[in-house]
N, C-alpha and C positions, 0 to 999 in steps of 0.2 A: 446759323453758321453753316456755311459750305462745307468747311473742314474741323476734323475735333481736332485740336490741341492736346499732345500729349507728348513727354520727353520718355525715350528711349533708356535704358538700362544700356550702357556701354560695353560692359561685361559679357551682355547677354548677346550682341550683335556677332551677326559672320557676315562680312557684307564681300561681293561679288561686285564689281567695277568692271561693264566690258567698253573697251578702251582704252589705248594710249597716248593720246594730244594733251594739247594743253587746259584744257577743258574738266579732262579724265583727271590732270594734275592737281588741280584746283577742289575735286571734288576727294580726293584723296587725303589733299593735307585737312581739308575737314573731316573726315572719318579720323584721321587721329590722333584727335582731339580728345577720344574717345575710345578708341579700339587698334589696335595693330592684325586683330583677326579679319583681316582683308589679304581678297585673291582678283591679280588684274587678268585679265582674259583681253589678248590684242597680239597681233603677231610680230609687231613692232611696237615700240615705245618713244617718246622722247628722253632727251637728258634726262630732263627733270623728276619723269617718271622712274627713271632707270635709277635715280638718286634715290628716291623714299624707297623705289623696292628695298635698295642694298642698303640702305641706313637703317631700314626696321625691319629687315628681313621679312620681308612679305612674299607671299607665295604669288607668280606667275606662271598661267598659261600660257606658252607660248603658240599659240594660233588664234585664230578670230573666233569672232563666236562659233560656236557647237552648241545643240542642243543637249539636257540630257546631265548639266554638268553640276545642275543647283542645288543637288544632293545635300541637306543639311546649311544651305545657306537661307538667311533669314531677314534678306536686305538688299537688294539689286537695282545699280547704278547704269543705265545705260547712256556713253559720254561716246558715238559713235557717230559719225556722218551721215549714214545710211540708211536712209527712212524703212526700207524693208525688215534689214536687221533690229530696229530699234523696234518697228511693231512684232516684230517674231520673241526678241525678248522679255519685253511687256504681257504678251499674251499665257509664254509661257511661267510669267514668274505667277501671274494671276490663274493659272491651272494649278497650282502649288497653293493657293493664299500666302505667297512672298512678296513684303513690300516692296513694291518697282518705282523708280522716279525715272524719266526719259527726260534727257536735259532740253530745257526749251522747247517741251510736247507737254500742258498741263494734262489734254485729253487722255495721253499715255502713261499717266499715275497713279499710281495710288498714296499716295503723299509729295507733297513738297517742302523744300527745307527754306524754314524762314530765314528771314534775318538776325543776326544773331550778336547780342551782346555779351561778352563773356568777361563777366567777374566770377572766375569758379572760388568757391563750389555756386556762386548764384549766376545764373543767367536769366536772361530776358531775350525772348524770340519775340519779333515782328512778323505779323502778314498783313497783307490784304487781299487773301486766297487770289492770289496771281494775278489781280484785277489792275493794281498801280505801283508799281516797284519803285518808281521815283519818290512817291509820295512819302514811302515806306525808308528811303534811303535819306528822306529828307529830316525824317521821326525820329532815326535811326541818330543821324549826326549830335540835333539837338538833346536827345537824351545820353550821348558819350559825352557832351558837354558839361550836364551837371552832375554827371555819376563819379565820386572818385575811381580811380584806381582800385585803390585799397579796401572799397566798399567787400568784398570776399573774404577779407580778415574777419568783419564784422558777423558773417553768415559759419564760420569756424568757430569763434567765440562762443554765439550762441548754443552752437549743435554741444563744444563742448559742458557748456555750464547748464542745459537743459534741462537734464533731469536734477541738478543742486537745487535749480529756482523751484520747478515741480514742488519737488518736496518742501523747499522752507513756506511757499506762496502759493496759499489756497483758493480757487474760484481764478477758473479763467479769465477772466474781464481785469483782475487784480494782475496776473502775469502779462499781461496784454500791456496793463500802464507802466508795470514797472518794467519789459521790456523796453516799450518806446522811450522810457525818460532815459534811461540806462546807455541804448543807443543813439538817442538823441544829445545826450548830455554830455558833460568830462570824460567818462568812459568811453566811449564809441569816440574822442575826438581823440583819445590816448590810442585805440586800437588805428586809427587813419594815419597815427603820427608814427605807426611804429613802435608804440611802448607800450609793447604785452603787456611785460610783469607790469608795472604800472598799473593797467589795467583790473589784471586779475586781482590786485591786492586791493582796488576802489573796490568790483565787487565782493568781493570777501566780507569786505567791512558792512557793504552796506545791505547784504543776507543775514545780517547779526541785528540789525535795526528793525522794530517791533512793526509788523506789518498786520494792517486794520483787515478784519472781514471784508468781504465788498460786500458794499451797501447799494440797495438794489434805487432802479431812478426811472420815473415815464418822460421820454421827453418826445413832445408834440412838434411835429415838422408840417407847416401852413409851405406847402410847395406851388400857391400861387400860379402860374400855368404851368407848371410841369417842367419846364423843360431845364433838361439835366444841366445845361451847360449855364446854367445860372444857381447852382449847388454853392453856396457860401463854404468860407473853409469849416465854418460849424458845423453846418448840416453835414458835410461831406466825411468831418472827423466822427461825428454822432454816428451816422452808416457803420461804420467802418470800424465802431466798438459796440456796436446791438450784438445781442443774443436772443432777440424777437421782435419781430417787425409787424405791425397790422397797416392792412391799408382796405381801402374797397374799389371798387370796379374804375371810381371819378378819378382815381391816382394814375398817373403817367407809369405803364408799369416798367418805361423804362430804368425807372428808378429805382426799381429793386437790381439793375444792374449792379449799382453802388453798394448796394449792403452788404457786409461780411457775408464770405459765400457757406458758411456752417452756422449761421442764424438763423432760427425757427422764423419761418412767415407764415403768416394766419390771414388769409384772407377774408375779407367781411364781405357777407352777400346782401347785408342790409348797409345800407349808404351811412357815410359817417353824419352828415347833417340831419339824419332820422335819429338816429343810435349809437353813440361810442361807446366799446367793448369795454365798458372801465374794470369791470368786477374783473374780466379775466387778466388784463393788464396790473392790474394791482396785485392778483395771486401774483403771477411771474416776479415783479418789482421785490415784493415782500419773500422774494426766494432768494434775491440778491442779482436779480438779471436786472440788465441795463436794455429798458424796453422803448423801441421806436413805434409813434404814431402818426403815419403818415397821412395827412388831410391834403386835399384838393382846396383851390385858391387859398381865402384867406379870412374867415369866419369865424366872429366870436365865440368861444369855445365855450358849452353850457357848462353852469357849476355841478359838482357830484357831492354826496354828502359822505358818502365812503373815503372817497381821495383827499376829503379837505378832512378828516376825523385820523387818517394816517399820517404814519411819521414820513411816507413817502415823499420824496423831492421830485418836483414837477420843474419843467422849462420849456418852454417855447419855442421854436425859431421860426423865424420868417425866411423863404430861404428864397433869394432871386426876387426878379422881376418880369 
């Protein structure tokens, strides 16, 4: 990756915006979104500008840039015509270690801001580190497409009731299912419809209802040539509830892209078609983790006398073509 992906603390931001166009406007009502601790620097302004100042009271400089003035700012917008001034900003904000973004200069950044879906408290940022913005506006529409509105309610719910589930529902893998059903289910379609309490009293009832240990399971993924984008929704749901993954060197490793990104992975330097890891896969399983075994093509899987003597649940998938 070009660029690391990371969301800002809003709270923590002082952003500096020099510039008043329409440009400067545009990158303004996006700050806040998140902050009113914004200072424009421009000698002139637009309306529009002139409106956010006096509507959230934001602090203006009134002259063009100056050096000299970053003092405690921790985030710097240059929305300005003037190729000189935009590299004299830049440079200075980067003698500081203060994040600069120069609008429509990738070279003059140190970050750019994605595209942005907002279900707060959840978002979803798009890039494609400045390489294809259409591509990105294209990604962008289709996923407002099938995202509710209301999908933020969902991500409230949760934050609230988090530490309830915690406590009643032991073994992460266990909170993982009974989040998804919960959000997937009557619940999550009462939280979309608007009916909190509704909601809160389904879970109430159903943190009262006797919930199983999780029971640990090896399940063996034959990924056939690799390639990700032939992931069945099995293989892809399996990824995406491991708590250990083995693969060896023959496995596509893009496909550990897919796997819960706080699952232990183990990689094997002896090839699966020589040696499968059973013994250690079976400790993990009999711990109550849900272990993936990721295989290259699609290979009769030799029998084990450990695995077949355990109470452990074994499965298959063939995943793509």
């Amino acid at each position: 990756m070009k660029y690391f992906p990371v969301f800002l603390d809003g709270s923590k931001i002082n952003a500096m915006v020099v510039g008043g166009g329409d440009v400067a406007a545009r990158k303004i009502e996006l700050l806040l979104k998140t902050t009113t601790k914004i200072t424009i620097m421009s000698a002139s302004v637009t309306e529009g500008v002139e409106r956010l100042i006096n509507q959230h009271q934001l602090s203006w400089l009134k002259h063009n840039y100056k050096a000299g003035l970053l003092d405690k700012i921790t985030l710097v917008i240059a929305a300005t015509d003037n190729k000189t001034v935009n590299e004299s900003i830049y440079h200075e904000a980067v003698k500081f270690n203060i994040l600069v973004n120069v609008v429509d200069q990738p070279a003059l950044c140190t970050y750019i801001t994605p595209a942005i879906i907002d279900r707060s408290p959840m978002i979803i940022a798009l890039s494609s580190s400045g390489s294809a913005p259409i591509l990105i506006r294209m990604l962008r529409e289709q996923i407002e497409k099938i995202l509710p509105q209301g999908y933020g309610r969902l991500a409230e719910f949760s934050l609230k009731f988090r530490d309830h589930v915690k406590a009643r529902i032991k073994g992460i893998r266990n909170r993982r299912t009974f989040w998804e059903n919960t959000l997937r289910g009557s619940i999550g379609q009462s939280l979309l419809d608007g009916k909190q309490q509704e909601a809160e009293q389904q879970l109430i009832v159903s943190l009262k209802e006797k919930i199983a240990l999780p029971k640990g399971e090896i399940i063996f993924i034959q990924t056939l040539t690799g390639n990700p984008d032939n992931l069945t929704l099995n293989a892809h749901r399996a990824l995406q509830f491991a708590d250990a993954v083995f693969y060896d060197e023959a496995v596509n490793i893009e496909l550990i892209e897919y796997v819960r990104r706080d699952a232990a992975k183990y990689p094997q330097s002896i090839s699966s078609t020589i040696l499968l890891n059973h013994q250690h896969a079976l400790e993990l399983a009999q711990k109550g983790q849900q272990v993936i075994y990721l295989l290259a093509g699609n290979e009769e899987l030799p029998s084990n006398a450990a695995l077949i003597a355990s109470d452990i649940s074994t499965k298959i998938i063939t995943s793509g073509s």
